[in-house]
N, C-alpha and C positions, 0 to 999 in steps of 0.2 A: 485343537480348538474345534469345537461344535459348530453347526452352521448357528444355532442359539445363538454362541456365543460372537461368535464373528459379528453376526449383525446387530448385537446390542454395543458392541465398542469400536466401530468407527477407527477412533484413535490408533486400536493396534496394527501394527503393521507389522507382524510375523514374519518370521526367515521363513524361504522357500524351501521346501523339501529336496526340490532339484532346478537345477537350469540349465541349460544348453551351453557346452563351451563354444567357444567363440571357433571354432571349425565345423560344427553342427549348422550355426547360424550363416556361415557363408554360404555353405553348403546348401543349404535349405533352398529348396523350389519357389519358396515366397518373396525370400529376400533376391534372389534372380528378378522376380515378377515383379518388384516392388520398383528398384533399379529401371528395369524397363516400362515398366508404366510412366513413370517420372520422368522418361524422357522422351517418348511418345504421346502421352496422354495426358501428362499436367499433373501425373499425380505427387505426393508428396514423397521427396526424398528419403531414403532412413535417415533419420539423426543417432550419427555417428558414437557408439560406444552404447547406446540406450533404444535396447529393442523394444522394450515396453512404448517407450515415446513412437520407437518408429511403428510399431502397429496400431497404436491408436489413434496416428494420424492417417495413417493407411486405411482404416477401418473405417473412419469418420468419410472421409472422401469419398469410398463406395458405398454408404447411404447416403450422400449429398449429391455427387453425383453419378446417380446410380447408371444411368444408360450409357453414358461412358465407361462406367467400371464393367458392365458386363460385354458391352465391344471389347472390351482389352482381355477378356478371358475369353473371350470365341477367337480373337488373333492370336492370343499367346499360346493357343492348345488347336490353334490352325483347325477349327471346325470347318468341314466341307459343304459350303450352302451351293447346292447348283445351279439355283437361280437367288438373286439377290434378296436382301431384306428393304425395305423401305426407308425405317426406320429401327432403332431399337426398342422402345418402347412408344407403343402409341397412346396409352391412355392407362395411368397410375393408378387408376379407382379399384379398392379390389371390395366387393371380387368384381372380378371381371378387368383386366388388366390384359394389355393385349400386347406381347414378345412377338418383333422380330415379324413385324404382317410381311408377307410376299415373297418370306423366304422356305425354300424346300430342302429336307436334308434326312437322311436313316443313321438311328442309333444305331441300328447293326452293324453298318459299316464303317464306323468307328470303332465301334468295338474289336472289329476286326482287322484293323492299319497294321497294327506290327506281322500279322500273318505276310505283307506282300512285301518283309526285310528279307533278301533271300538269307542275312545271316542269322536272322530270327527263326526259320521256317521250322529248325528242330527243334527250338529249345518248349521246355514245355506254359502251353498257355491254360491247360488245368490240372492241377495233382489233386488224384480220387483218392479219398485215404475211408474205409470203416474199420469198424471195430476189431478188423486183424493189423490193423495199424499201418499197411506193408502199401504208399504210397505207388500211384501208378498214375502212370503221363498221357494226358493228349498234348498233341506240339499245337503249334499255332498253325499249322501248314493243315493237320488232320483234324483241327475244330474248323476253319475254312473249307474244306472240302465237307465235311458231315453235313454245316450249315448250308451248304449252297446244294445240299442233295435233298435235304429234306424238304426247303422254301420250295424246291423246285418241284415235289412231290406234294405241299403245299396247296400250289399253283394249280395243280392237276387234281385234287381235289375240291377245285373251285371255290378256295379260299381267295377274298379278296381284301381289298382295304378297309379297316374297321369291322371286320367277322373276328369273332371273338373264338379264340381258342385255349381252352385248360388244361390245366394239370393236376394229372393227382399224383403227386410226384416227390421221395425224397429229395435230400439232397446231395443229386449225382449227376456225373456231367450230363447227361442226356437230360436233365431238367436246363439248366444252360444251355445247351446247344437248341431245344425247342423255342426259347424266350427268343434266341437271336432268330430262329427260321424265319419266327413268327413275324418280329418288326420286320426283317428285311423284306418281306411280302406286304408290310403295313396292316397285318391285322394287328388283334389287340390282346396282350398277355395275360389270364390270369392264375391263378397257382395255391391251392393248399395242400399240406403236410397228409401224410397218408396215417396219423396218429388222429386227423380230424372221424371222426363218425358219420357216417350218410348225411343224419341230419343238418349237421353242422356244414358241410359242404355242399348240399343243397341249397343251404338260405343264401350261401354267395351265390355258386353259378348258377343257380334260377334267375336271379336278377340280371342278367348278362346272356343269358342263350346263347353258348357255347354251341359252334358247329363241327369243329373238333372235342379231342378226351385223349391225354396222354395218361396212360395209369400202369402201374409195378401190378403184378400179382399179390406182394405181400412186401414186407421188408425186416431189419434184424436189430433188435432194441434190448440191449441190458443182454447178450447173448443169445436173445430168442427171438426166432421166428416168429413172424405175425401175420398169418393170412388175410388177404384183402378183398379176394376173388367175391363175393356175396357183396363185398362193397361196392363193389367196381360194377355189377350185374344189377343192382340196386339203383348204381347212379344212371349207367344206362337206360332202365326202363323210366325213370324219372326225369331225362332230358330231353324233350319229344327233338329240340332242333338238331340234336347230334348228326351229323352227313356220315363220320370217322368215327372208331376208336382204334388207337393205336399203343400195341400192348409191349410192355417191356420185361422178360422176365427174369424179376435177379433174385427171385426165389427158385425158376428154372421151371415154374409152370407152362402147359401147353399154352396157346394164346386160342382163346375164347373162341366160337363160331363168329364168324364173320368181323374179326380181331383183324387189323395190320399187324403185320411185323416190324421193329423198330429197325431190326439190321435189315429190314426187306429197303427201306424208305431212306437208310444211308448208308445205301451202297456205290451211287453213281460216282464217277467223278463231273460235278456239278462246278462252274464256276458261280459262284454266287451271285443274282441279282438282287439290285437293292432299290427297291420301289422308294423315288424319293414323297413326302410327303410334307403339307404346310408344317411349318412347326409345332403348331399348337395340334399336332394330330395326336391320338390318344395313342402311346403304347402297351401301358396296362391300368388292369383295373385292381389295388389294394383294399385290403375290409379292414372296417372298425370291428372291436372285440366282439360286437355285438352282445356285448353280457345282458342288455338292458331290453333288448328289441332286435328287429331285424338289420344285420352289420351294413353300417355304411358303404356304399359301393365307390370307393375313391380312385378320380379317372387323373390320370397323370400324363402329358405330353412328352416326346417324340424327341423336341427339343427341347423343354422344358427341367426332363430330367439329363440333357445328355451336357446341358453345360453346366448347371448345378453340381451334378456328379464331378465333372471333369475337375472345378472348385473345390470341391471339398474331397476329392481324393488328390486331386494333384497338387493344392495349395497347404490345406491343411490338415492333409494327414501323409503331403511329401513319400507322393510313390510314384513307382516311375520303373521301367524296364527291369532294373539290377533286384526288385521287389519281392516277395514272397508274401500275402495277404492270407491268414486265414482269421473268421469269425465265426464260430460254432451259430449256427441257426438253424431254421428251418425254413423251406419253402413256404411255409404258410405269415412268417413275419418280413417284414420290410428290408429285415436286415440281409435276407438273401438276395432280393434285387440289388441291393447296395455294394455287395459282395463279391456279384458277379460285373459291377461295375469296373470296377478295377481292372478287369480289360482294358476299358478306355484309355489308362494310362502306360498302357502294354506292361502291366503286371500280370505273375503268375497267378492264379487266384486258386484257395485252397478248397475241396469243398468237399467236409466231411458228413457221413452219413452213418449215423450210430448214436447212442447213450453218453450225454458229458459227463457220466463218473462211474465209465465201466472200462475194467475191469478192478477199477479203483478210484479214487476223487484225482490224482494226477492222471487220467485219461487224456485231459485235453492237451496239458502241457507234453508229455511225450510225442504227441501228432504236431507240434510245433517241434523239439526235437528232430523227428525222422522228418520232415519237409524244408527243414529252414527257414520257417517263418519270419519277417522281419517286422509284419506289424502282426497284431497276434490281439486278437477281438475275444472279448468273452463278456459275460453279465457280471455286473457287478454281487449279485446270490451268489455265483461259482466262486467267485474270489473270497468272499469272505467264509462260504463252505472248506475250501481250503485252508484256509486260516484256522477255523474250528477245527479240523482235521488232523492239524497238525503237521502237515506236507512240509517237505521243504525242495520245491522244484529249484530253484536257484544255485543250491548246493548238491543236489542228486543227479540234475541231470544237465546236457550239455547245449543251453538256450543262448551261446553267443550272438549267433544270429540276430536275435530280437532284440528290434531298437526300440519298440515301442509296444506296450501293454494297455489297450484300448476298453473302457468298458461303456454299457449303456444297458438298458433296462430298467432302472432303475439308480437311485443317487449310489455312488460309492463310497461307503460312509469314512471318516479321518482314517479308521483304523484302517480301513481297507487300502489305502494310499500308503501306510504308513508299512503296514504290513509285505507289500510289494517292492518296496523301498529298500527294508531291511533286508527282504531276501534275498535281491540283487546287489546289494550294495557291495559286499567284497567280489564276486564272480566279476560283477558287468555295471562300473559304476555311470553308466551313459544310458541306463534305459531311464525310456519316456513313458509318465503314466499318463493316458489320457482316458479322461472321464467326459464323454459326451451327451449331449441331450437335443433330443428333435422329435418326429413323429412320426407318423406311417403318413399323418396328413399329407407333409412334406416328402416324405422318402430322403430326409436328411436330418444337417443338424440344423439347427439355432445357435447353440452355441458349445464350446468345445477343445478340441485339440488345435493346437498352433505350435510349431515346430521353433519358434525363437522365441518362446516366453518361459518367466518359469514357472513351476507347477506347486502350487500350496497345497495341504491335506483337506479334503474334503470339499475341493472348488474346482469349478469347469475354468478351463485358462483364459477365458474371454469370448463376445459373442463373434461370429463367425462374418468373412466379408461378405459384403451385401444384402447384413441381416440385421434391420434398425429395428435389435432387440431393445426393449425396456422393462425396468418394471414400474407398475401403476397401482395408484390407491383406485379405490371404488369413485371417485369423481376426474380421473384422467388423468391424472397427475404424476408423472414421472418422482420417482424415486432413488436413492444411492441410501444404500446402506440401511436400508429400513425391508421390511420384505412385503412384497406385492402381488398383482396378476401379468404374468407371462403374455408380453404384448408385440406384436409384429408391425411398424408402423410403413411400412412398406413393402409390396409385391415382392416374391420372390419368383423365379421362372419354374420352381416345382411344385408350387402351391396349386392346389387341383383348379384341373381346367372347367370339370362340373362331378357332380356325383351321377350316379346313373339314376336313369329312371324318375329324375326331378327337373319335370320338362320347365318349371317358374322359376328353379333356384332358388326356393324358399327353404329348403332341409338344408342347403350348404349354407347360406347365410345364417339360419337359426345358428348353427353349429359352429360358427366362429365369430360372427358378427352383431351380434344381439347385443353382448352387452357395453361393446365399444361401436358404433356404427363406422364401415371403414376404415378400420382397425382390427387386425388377428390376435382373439382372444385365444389363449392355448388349454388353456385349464390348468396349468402348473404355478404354485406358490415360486417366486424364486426373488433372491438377492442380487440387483449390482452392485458390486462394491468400489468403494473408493480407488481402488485399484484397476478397477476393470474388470474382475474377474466377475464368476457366477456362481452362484451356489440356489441349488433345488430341493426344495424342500417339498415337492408331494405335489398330489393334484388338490386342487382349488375347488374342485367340485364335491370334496369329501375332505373340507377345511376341519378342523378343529378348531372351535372358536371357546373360551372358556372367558366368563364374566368381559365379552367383546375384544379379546387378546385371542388375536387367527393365529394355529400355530400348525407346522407341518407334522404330518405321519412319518416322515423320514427323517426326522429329527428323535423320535421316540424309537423308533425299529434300530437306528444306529447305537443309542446308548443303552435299550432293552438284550438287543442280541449278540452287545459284547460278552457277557454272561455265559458261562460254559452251559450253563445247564437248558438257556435259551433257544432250541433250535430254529423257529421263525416266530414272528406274530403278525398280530391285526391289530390295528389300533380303530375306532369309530366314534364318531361323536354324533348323540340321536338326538335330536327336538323334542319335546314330549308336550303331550297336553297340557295345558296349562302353563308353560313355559318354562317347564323344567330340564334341565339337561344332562345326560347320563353317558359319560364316555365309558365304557369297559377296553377293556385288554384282554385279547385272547392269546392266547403260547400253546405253542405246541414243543413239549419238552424232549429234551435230550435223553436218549437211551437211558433209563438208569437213574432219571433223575424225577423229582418229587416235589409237587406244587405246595408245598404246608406253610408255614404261617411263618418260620424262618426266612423260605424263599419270598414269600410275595413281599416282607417287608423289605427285603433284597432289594427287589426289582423297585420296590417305591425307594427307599433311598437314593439309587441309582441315578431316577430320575429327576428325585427332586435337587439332587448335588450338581447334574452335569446339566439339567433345563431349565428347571423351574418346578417350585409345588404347582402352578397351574396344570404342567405337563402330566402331573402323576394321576391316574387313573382312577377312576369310582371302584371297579371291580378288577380285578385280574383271575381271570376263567380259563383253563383246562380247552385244549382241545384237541381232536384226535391229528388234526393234520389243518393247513390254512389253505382254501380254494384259492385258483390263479384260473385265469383267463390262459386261452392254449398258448397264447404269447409269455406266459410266467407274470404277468402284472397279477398283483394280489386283488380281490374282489372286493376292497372297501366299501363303493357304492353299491352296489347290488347288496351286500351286508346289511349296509345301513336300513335299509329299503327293509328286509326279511325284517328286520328288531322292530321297523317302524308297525308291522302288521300287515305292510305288503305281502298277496300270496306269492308263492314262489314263481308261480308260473306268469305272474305281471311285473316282478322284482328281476329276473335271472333269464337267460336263455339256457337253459341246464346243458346243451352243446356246446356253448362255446366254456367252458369249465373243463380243468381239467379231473377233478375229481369231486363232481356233481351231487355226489354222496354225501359229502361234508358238508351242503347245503340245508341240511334238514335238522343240521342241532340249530340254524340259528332260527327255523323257524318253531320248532319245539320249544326255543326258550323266550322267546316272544309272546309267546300266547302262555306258559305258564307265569308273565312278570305282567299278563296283563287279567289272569284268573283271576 
């Protein structure tokens, strides 16, 4: 069933794809939490035999009452505050919501509690795995000691609370272990991918003046070496505040004149200090894609994220010591802070650094393999890449371990649920597909995985606790089963504390506030349905609207790139003078295969059988390849903008793209549909 289709009939109520047997649900960390909230805090009990009921009444509680439910997850995850809080929330208005005033506490040092189990002290708290596959351990004893050598090296380069320090850093432990030095000294974290270009990692750390610089000489992508060294000498002369640079070489280059050594800076045995700080202190600083303009500088607290995290790793996505986490990312998306979160809950956390489909499209599954993965993160593109592919991990390789197959990035379309289902189904009939959705805004989710529900095809399992998701028509109005704007009707504690550099607070409120006043606009189309569940249909800001019927881009890319011969597309829909309106369809085709008049009526049947004729396109066009922002989000808005006769250079940030090239058929063919 389509997300189309789901939200035009209400009535159905489709078998689940999977559910949790009733040893999973005991089991579950939530239904523990649920239990004891209920008897400490008034929350609602499960009702016995019917999870669904007992999460929705669970879930309703902690947006009703919200300052209680989040007291009950800083005691049930024993947050260390060393001086008290006052309150838990003192004032609901967002933005500007205020967590937890008077209380002092460091994420680092949570992050780092299972190190001082002495039965923990060996087992490992990060496996490094690249592209040679060949996994390799830091224990919790020896990320404890590295952090407390570094912070302390830190210190002595007169870092203090709130100095900003970067990285240009795969992802390898020494990008973790820097994120912790930093909080537990209370400066402020921030971090892009060493795939980014000078320019593109100037527009963030310029905004932020960075007094540190952790940088690789180069790193190893698709089998190849990538020198970085000019970049890195680049960023140098371009950061006047830099005190430090400290060099790490896992290309095995000299380290630069007047370069630190990484092993010079974690060599001591250091016991860690950990500067406590008010809650709402900044620990790092996140960017928007910047596709459009210069990237949002998103400031994130202390404890803001350290008990959201602790939520939504330890609630709903149920990990906990016995764990193996990996999620293919990079340092430059949200999803690697998230990642290395899972320390919090003394999981092992995986963190690979290399190519998702090298030395073949099963790349990543085999590094779950050799790790033992037990939750196991990927994009919803790589799963359904796989799919096209023709893989079959489930039967070739040996994935007992994973209880649970996590995606985000984008929606996971039926197939792709359905796909993952099939392939597990006789090996491992207990894995959990979870299909999440949140932002960089957040450094979480909205809504998502839940460990006692069950899972339909092509639906997020319900929105997450302490998250009074809805969805709204354009006059405010709460919706079920109709599709809407992506709304947050309540403060979360990782909702940005401000952006940088906007001493009024008028770019952060533009940016979520504008069109609901005190209310979190997200920019995502999305469905609740009668059931509780979610379903995402695209950003809202690059709607498809045809004769005043808004309809998602992810609903057209789900049923366009079932098609073998489909390898990705763009969907867009432009305004035009005079009130005309012209969606086209761009594809970028399959090895081999051939856009002629056969195929495009293909592709429009397709859609007109599984959407709607509204859905099926004006044009369907050729293209050599579809732009994505470095995070893989497709370029729809910045597209639209190029057709509209926007020039590039007011349309695009051509650094944050990953292949900026493919930028110039849309304005080529703009200006010839406007000759």
């Amino acid at each position: 069933m389509t997300a189309a289709h789901s939200a035009a009939q209400p009535a159905d109520q489709p078998q689940p794809l999977w559910q949790p047997g009733p040893d999973r649900i005991e089991g579950a960390q939530l239904t523990r939490f649920q239990a004891w909230a209920a008897r400490r805090h008034g929350a609602p009990a499960a009702v016995p035999g019917n999870p669904a009921a007992s999460y929705a009444a669970l879930h309703r509680w902690s947006v009703e009452e919200l300052a209680t439910f989040w007291q009950a997850v800083t005691e049930w995850f024993d947050v260390r505050f060393s001086t008290p809080y006052e309150t838990v929330l003192a004032d609901r208005s967002m933005p500007g919501a205020t967590w937890f005033p008077g209380a002092t506490l460091n994420y680092a040092e949570h992050a780092l509690r299972a190190a001082e189990d002495p039965d923990r002290a060996d087992a490992p708290a990060l496996l490094y795995v690249d592209e040679s596959q060949e996994p390799r351990s830091v224990t919790w004893a020896e990320l404890r000691r590295q952090v407390g050598s570094l912070a302390a090296e830190l210190r002595r380069l007169g870092v203090r609370p709130g100095d900003r320090v970067s990285g240009y850093l795969p992802n390898i432990p020494q990008a973790a272990i820097a994120l912790l030095a930093t909080a537990a000294v209370g400066g402020v974290w921030t971090s892009c991918a060493p795939d980014f270009g000078a320019r593109s990692v100037l527009d963030r750390f310029q905004q932020v003046e960075p007094v540190i610089l952790f940088t690789v000489d180069g790193y190893r992508y698709g089998g190849k070496e990538h020198d970085r060294t000019a970049t890195v000498a680049e960023l140098r002369r371009e950061l006047p505040t830099l005190r430090a640079v400290v060099h790490i070489p896992l290309l095995g280059t000299a380290a630069p004149q007047d370069a630190l050594e990484w092993e010079t800076l974690t060599a001591t045995d250091a016991e860690p200090l950990f500067e406590q700080v008010p809650f709402d202190h900044p620990l790092w600083v996140l960017y928007s894609s910047g596709t459009t303009g210069l990237p949002k500088a998103i400031v994130q607290s202390q404890g803001g994220i350290l008990v959201e995290h602790l939520k939504q790793l330890g609630l709903h996505c149920d990990l906990g010591p016995d764990d193996r986490f990996f999620w293919y990312t990079s340092t430059g998306w949200m999803m690697w802070n998230f990642l290395v979160s899972g320390l919090l809950t003394g999981t092992t956390v995986i963190t690979y650094d290399g190519s998702p489909g090298y030395p073949d499209t099963a790349a990543q599954w085999r590094i779950a393999e050799r790790t033992g993965a037990t939750l196991y993160g990927t994009s919803a593109a790589y799963v359904m890449a796989c799919r096209k592919s023709g893989i079959h991990p489930g039967r070739d390789l040996d994935l007992a371990t994973v209880k649970c197959v996590a995606t985000t990035g984008s929606p996971l379309p039926p197939d792709g649920f359905r796909w993952l289902h099939d392939e597990f189904a006789e090996a491992h009939a207990e894995l959990w597909i979870a299909s999440v959705s949140g932002g960089t805004d957040v450094c979480s989710c909205f809504a998502g995985a839940v460990p006692t529900l069950p899972v339909h095809a092509g639906e997020l399992q319900a929105p997450c606790l302490g998250t009074d998701l809805q969805s709204w028509d354009p006059h405010g109005k709460p919706l079920v089963d109709e599709v809407g704007e992506l709304v947050v009707t309540n403060p979360m504690p990782s909702m940005p504390v401000c952006f940088w550099n906007d001493p009024d607070g008028s770019r952060y409120r533009d940016s979520y506030f504008e069109m609901f006043p005190g209310v979190w606009r997200h920019g995502d189309w999305i469905t609740v349905t009668s059931r509780g569940s979610v379903i995402i249909h695209g950003r809202s800001d690059s709607t498809l609207n045809r004769q005043g019927v808004r309809m998602g881009s992810a609903d057209i890319y789900e049923a366009v790139e079932r098609l073998p011969e489909i390898r990705e597309s763009l969907v867009v829909g432009v305004e035009q003078p005079g009130g005309g309106y012209w969606m086209p369809l761009f594809v970028h085709l399959a090895q081999g295969a051939t856009l002629d008049d056969v195929l495009r009526d293909r592709i429009k049947r397709t859609i007109r059988e599984e959407l709607s004729p509204r859905h099926v396109p004006d044009e369907i066009i050729e293209v050599e390849g579809i732009p994505h922002t470095l995070t893989g989000k497709r370029l729809e808005v910045p597209v639209k903008r190029l057709l509209q006769g926007t020039p590039l250079d007011k349309a695009v940030n051509p650094g944050s793209v990953d292949h900026a090239e493919l930028l110039h058929f849309y304005t080529r063919l703009a200006r010839e549909r406007t000759a």
